[in-house]
N, C-alpha and C positions, 0 to 999 in steps of 0.2 A: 705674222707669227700665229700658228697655232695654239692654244692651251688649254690640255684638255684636265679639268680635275676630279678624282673618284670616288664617290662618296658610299655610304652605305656600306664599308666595309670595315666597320666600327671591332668587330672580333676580331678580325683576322690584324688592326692595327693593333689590338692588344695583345694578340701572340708574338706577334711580331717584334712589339717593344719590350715585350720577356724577357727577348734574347742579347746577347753582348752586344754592343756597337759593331765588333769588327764582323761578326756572323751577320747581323744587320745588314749590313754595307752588301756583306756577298751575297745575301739573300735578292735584296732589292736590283744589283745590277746583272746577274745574267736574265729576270725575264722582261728589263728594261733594253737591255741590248737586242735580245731575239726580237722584240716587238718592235724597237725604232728600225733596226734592220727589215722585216716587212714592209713596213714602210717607206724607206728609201727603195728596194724593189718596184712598190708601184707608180713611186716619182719618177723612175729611170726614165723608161718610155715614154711620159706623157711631159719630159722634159723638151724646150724647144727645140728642134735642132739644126743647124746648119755644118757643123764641122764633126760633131758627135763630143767635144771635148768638154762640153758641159753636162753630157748623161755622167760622163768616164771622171766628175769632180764631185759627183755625191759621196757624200762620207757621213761617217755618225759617230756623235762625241756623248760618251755616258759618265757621267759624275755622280757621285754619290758623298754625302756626308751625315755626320751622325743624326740629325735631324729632316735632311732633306734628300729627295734624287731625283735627278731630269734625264733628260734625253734630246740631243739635238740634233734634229736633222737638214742637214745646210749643204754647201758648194762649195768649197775649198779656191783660193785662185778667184783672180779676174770673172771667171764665168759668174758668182753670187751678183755681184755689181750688177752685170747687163740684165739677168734674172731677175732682179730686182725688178729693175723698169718696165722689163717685158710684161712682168705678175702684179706689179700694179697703175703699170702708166707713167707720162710726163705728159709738159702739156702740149707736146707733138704727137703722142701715142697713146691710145686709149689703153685701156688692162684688159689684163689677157689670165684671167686669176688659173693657170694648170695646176698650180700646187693645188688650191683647194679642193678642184674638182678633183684629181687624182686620188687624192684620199678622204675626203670628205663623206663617204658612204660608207669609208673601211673604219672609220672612228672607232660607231658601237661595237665593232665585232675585234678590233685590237683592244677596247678596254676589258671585252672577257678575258681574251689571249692572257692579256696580262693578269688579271689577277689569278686566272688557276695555273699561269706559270710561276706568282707568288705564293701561292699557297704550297704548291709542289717543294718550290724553296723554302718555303719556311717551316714544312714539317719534314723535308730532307734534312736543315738543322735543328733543328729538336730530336730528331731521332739519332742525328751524330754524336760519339761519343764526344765528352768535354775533353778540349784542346789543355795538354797540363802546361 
């Protein structure tokens, strides 16, 4: 498991907690979804393959709640199980780490992604009229 956490964005968490919980939430998961979506993009390819049906099992699950949001990018199905072992070994087979290298360089440049696609959102809701 990856995890990546952002610091330095001390203003932009206090505009952001201005706002209601529920604008919150919407603000946080569309440039959460864009961004772990890139990222599953460049897992696709550098997934192992022999059948293609573990490229065709990435998927990405976004949660949000009033204090916290993730992003998770994983394997739906049997394929996560054998991925596993592939990405880190047993003790018949060495690791084989794809996931990290696959995005492992695109880290710093989806931590920008995300935050000026939070900022977007989060003065997208500040400038929307209040919901009565």
């Amino acid at each position: 498991m990856i995890e990546v956490q952002l610091e330095g964005i001390d203003r932009l968490q206090r505009r952001l907690d201005a706002l209601p919980g529920k604008l919150q939430r919407r603000a946080m998961r569309r440039p959460l979804r864009a961004t772990a979506t890139k990222i599953a993009r460049r897992l696709k390819p550098a997934t192992p393959r022999r059948t293609g049906r573990a490229q065709r099992a990435v998927k990405v699950t976004v949660r949000s709640t009033a204090r916290s949001a993730w992003a998770k990018v994983s394997y739906k199905g049997r394929p996560g199980f054998y991925l596993r072992i592939y990405e880190f070994g047993d003790r018949r087979q060495r690791p084989n780490p794809f996931f990290a290298q696959a995005i492992g360089e695109y880290i710093p440049e989806a931590k920008r992604e995300f935050i000026d696609g939070l900022k977007a959102a989060v003065e997208r809701e500040e400038d929307a009229p209040a919901e009565a």
